[in-house]
C-alpha positions in Angstrom: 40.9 66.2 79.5 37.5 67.4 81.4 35.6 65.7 84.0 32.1 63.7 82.8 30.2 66.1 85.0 26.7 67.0 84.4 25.2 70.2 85.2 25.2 69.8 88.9 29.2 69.6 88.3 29.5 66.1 90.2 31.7 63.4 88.1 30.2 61.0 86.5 26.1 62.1 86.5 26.4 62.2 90.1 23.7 64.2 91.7 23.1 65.2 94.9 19.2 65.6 96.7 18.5 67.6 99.9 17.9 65.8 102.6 17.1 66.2 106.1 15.4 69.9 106.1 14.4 72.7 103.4 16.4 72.9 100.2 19.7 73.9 101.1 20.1 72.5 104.5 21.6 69.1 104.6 23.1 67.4 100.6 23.6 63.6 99.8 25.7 63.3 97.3 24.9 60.4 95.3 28.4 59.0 92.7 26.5 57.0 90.0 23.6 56.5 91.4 25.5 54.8 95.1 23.8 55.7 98.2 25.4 55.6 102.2 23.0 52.8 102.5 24.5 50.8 99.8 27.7 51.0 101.2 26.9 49.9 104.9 25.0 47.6 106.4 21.7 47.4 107.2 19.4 45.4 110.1 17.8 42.4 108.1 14.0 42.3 109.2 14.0 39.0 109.2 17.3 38.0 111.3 17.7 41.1 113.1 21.5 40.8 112.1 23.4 44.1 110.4 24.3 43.0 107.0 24.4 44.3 103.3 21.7 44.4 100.7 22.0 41.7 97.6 22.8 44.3 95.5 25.1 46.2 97.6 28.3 44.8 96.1 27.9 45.4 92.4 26.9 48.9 93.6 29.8 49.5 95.2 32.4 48.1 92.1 30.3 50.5 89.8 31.0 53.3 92.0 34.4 52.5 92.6 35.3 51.8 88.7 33.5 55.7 87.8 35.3 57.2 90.9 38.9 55.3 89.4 37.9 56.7 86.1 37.1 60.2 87.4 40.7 60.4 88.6 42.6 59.6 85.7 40.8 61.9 84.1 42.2 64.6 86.4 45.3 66.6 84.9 48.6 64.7 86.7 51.8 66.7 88.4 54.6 67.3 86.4 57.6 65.6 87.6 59.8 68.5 86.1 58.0 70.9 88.7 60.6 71.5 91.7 58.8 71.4 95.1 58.9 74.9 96.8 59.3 75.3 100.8 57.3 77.9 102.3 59.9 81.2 103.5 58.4 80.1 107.2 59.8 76.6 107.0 62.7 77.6 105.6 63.6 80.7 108.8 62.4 77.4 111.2 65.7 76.1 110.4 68.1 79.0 111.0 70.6 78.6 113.2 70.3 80.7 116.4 74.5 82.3 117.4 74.9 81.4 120.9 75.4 84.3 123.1 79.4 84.9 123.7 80.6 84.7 127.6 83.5 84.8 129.5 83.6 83.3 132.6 86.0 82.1 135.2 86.0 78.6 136.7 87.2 77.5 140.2 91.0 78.0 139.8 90.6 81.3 138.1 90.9 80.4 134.6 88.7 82.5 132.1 86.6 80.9 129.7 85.4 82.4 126.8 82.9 80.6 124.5 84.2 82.1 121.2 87.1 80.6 121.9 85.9 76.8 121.8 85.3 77.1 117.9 85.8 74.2 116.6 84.9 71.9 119.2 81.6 71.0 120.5 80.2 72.7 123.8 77.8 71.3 126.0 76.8 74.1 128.5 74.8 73.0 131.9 73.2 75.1 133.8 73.5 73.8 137.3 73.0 74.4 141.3 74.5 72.6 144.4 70.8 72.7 146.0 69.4 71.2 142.5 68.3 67.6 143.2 68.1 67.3 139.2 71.4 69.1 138.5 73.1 67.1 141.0 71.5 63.6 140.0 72.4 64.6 136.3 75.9 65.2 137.3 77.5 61.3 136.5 76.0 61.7 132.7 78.7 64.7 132.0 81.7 63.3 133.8 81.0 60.1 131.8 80.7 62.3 128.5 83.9 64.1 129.4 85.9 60.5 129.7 83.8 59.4 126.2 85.2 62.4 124.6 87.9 64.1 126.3 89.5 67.1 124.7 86.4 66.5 121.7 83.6 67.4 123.4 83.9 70.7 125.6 81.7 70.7 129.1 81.6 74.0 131.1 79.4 73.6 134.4 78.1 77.1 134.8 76.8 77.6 138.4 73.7 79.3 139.4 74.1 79.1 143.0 73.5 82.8 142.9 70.1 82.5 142.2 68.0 83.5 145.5 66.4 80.1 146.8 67.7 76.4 147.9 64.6 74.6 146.8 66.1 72.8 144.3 64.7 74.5 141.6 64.6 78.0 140.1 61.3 78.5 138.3 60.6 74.5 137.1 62.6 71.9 137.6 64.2 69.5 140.6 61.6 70.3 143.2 62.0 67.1 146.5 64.1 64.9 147.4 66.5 67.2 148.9 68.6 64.6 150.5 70.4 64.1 147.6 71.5 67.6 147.2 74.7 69.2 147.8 73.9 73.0 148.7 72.6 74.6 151.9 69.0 75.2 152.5 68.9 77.6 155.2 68.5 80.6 152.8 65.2 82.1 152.1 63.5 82.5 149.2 64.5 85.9 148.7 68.2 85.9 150.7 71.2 85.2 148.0 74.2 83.8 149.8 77.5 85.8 149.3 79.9 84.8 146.9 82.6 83.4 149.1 80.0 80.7 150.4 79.0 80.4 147.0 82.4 79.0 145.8 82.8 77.0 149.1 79.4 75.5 148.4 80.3 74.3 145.0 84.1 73.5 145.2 82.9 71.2 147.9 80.7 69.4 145.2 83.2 69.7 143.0 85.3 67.3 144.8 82.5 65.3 146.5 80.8 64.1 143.3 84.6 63.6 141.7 83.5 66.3 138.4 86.2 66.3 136.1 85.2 69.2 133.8 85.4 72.8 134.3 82.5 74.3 136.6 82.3 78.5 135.7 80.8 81.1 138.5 78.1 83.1 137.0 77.9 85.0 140.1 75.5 88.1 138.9 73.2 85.5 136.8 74.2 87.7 133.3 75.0 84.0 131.9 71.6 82.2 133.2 69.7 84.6 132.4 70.6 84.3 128.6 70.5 81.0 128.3 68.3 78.5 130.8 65.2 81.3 131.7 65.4 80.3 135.3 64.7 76.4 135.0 67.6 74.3 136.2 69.0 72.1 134.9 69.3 73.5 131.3 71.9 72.3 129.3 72.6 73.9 126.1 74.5 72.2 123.3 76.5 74.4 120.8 77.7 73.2 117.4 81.7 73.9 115.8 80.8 76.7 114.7 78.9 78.5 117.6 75.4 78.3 117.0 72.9 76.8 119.2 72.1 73.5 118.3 69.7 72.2 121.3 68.5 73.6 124.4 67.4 70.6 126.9 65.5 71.4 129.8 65.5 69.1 133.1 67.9 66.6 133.6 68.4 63.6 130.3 70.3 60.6 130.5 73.5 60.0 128.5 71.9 58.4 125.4 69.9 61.9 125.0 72.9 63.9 125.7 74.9 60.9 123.4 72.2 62.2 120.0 72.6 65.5 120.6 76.3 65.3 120.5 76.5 63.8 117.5 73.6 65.3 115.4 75.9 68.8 116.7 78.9 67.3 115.0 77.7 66.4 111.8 77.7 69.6 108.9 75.4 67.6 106.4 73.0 68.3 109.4 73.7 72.0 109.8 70.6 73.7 108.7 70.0 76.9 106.7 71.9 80.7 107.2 71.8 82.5 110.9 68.9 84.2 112.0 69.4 86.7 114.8 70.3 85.8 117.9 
């Protein structure tokens, strides 16, 4: 079925008239014979109020019947036609492997993350001088007593990272009251590893953590993973692939989503992409 077009190929007989300037310039395009005036209103002479012409309405309902006509005319979808998803929406959703570690925590114990298949991991990426890390600390001990031996937490320590200003490229900046580490290193000074563990054992028992706290004493870890803002918390599915990546400290109920979006498979998007 074709469009009631005239020559000008506007449904209906419309036409359309220059306006404003030479031919060319501005076009009106007039549907059955409707201008804008007709269809707004206009400043009464008389009154001085804004209101529509007399013969504004009937206008309108004979532009509106040609314009309903116009598209029923128009050839419709057919419903057997699948809907295709662009390749680029499609390699949005593929699932990142998360980087394999091993690292070992304050009583020696190595962890590696290959080996936690199976489980979720939440991974934060923490500091004893973090106002942020620390303040976000109650959130994961109250995850690990939701979930116990379900939900895996690893507290990797950046405490290596030169600085105690509470924040290591972004986040947890003031307030350093509140803040477990020293801050009596410069900028550019990294303290040695022995006051390192010292520092965060101390916090360990101070702020009564009850999940295991990894020493990523050259950084190799961090620097996969958080990109130098603290606190990062990464959230790895069963089967080991990135699922979110949360910057700056969240409160429970974020980390609560997360947790469980990462646990569902009918969730789980499409094939791995490279890591």
């Amino acid at each position: 079925m074709s469009c009631p077009c005239d020559r000008s190929g506007s449904p209906g007989g419309a036409r359309s008239i220059g306006w404003g300037g030479p031919a060319g310039s501005r076009r009106l395009l007039l549907l059955g014979g409707i201008r804008l005036s007709d269809a707004i209103p206009v400043v009464n002479e008389k009154s001085g109020l804004r209101e529509f012409r007399s013969e504004s309405h009937e206008k309108v309902r004979a532009s509106a019947a040609l314009a309903r006509e116009w598209v029923r005319s128009q050839p419709q979808p057919s419903s057997e036609q699948p809907a295709t998803v662009p390749d680029l929406a499609g390699s949005a959703r593929r699932r990142i492997p998360s980087p394999d570690f091993v690292l070992k925590d304050l009583e020696g114990t190595a962890w590696r993350l290959s080996d936690q298949r199976g489980r979720v991991v939440l991974i934060n990426f923490w500091t004893t001088w973090c106002t942020a890390c620390v303040g976000e600390l109650p959130a994961l001990i109250e995850l690990r007593r939701r979930h116990g031996a379900d939900l895996v937490i690893l507290g990797v320590s950046q405490d290596s990272l030169a600085g105690g200003h509470g924040h290591a490229g972004g986040h947890g900046a003031g307030g350093q009251h509140d803040a477990d580490g020293p801050r009596d290193h410069g900028d550019e000074a990294t303290p040695p590893l022995k006051e390192i563990r010292r520092n965060v054992e101390m916090t360990v028992r101070r702020r009564g953590i009850n999940y295991p706290v990894l020493i990523d004493a050259r950084n190799e870890v961090g620097s996969r993973y958080n990109g130098g803002e603290l606190p990062t918390t990464v959230i790895v599915d069963k089967e080991g692939f990135v699922h979110r990546r949360l910057v700056g400290p969240r409160p429970i109920e974020v980390f609560e989503a997360m947790i469980q979006e990462a646990s569902r498979r009918d969730l789980l998007p499409g094939p791995a992409g490279n890591p």
